[in-house]
N, C-alpha and C positions, 0 to 999 in steps of 0.2 A: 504494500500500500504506500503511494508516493505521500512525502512526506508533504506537508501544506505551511506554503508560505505566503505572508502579507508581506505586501509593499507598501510604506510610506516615503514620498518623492513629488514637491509638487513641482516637477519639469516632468512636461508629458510627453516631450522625444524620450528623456532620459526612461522613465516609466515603463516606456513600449520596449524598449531598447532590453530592459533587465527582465521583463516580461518574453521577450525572442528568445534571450539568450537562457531563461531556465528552461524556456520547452526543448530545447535539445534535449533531454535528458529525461529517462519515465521515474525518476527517483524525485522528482520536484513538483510539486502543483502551485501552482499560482492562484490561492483560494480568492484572493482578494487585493486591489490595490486602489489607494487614494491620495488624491493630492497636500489634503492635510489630516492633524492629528485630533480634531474638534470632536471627534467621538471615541475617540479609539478605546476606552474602558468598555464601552458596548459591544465594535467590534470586533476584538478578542476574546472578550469571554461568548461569544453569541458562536465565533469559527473556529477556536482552539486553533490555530495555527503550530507550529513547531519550532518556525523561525518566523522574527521581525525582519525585516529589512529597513531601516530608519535613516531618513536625512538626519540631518540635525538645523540646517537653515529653514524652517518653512514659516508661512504667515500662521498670528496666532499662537499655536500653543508650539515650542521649538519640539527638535527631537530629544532630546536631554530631557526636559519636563515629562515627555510624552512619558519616555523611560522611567523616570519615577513614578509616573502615575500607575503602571504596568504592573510595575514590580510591587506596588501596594497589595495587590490580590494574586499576583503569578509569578511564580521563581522558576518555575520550569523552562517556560518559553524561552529560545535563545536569541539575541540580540545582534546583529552586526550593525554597526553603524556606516554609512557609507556618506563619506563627505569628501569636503575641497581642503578642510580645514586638517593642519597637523601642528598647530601647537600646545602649548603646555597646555592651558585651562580649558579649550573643547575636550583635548585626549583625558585628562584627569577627571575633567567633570563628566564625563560619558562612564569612565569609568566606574566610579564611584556611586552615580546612580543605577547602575547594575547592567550597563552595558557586557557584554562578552565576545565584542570580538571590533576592532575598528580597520575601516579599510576606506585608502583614499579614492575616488573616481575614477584616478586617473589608470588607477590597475584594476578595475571593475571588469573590463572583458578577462582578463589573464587569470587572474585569480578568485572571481563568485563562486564559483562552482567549486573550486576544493576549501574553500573558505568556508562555504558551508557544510562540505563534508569534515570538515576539521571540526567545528564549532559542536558538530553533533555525538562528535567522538570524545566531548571531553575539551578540546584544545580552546585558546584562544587566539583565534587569525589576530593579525595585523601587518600592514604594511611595511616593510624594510622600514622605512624613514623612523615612522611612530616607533618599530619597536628597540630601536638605539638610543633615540627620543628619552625613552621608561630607561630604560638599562645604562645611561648619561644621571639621569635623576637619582639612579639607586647607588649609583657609586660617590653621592654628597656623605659626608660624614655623618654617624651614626652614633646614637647613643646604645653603648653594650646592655645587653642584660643579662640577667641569668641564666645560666645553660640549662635548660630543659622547665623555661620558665611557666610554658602551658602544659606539663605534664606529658608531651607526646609520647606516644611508645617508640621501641626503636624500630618495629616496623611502620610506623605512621612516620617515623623519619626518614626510613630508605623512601616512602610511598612520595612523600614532600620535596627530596632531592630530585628523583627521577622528572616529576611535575616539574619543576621547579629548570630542567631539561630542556624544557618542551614538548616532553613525551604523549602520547595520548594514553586514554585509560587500559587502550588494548592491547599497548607496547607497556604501557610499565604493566600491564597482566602478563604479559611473554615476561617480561626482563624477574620479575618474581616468583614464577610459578606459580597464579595464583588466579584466580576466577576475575572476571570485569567485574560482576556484582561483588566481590570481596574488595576489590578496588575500588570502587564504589560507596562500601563503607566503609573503609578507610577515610576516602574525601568525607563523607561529611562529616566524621569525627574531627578530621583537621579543621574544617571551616568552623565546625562546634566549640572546637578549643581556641582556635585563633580569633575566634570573635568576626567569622569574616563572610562573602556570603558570595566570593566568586573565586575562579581559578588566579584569575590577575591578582586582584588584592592579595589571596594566598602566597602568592609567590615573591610578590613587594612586598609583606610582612617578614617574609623565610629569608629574603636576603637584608633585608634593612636589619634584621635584629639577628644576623647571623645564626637563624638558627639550620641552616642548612649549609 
């Protein structure tokens, strides 16, 4: 069963364009797309989608807001952001409102389609730029703390290093001998402990506080 995704984008070349480009492929449906975010608490929960597809510049309510509005009633749904924009405060604040994946326009044909096969694996896509961008930020100086300050086990550690990779949930299950679903829980015990409630944040927490 193709997986169902909404678009939000109010440029209606661009629209059609990401629309063309997921029917190549019987893994994708295109349940729905709109030019802005003025409803979208309704139309989400009314079409359960699996993936957003999200501007972030629209009239009205932006993408970022929309994303927090989302993420009020669904943590499931996965998020790609697709924008012009690559600096600190859109990348941050996408993040933070629970975005899970950002990628710029300009790589939209090259990379949508494994972006979103990544994003459903576990991963967080982004763009070459954005993600030197994050990995620039995490190398600012840090306050230490204590080793094994959230209690993690030491398998919830190897599970955090490997994340922490880039690995998906299906490669750190190869790399540990161990079920996706035992992966699985693993993450959400990390997110549980680390007070955090996506893969990004996890891993800018794992390395800002050395704990990986």
């Amino acid at each position: 069963m193709p997986v169902k995704i909404v678009i939000y984008e109010d440029n209606a070349n661009l629209r059609e364009s990401l629309k063309s480009l997921l029917s190549l492929t019987d893994a994708y449906e295109v349940a729905a797309s709109f030019p802005d975010c003025s409803d979208i608490v309704n139309q989400v929960r009314s079409i359960k989608p699996g993936v957003l597809l999200m501007d972030i510049d629209m009239p009205g309510i932006n993408g970022i807001e929309a994303v927090k509005k989302v993420r009020e009633f669904d943590k499931e749904v996965q998020i790609i952001m697709l924008t012009v924009f690559d600096d600190n405060t859109h990348v941050f604040e996408a993040i933070y409102a629970g975005a899970n994946g950002y990628l710029l326009k300009k790589y939209v044909s090259d990379k949508l389609l494994s972006a979103i096969s990544e994003v459903l694996e576990g991963g967080a896509p982004m763009s070459p730029s954005i993600a030197r961008m994050i990995i620039g930020n995490l190398h600012q100086p840090v306050q230490q703390v204590p080793e094994n300050n959230y209690q993690l086990t030491a398998r919830e550690k190897e599970t955090l290093q490997l994340l922490s990779q880039g690995n998906s949930f299906k490669m750190i299950a190869a790399e540990l001998g161990i079920s996706i679903d035992t992966v699985r829980t693993h993450i959400k015990r990390i997110y549980d402990k680390l007070h955090v409630r996506s893969q990004i944040e996890a891993v800018s927490k794992a390395i800002n506080e050395k704990l990986v």
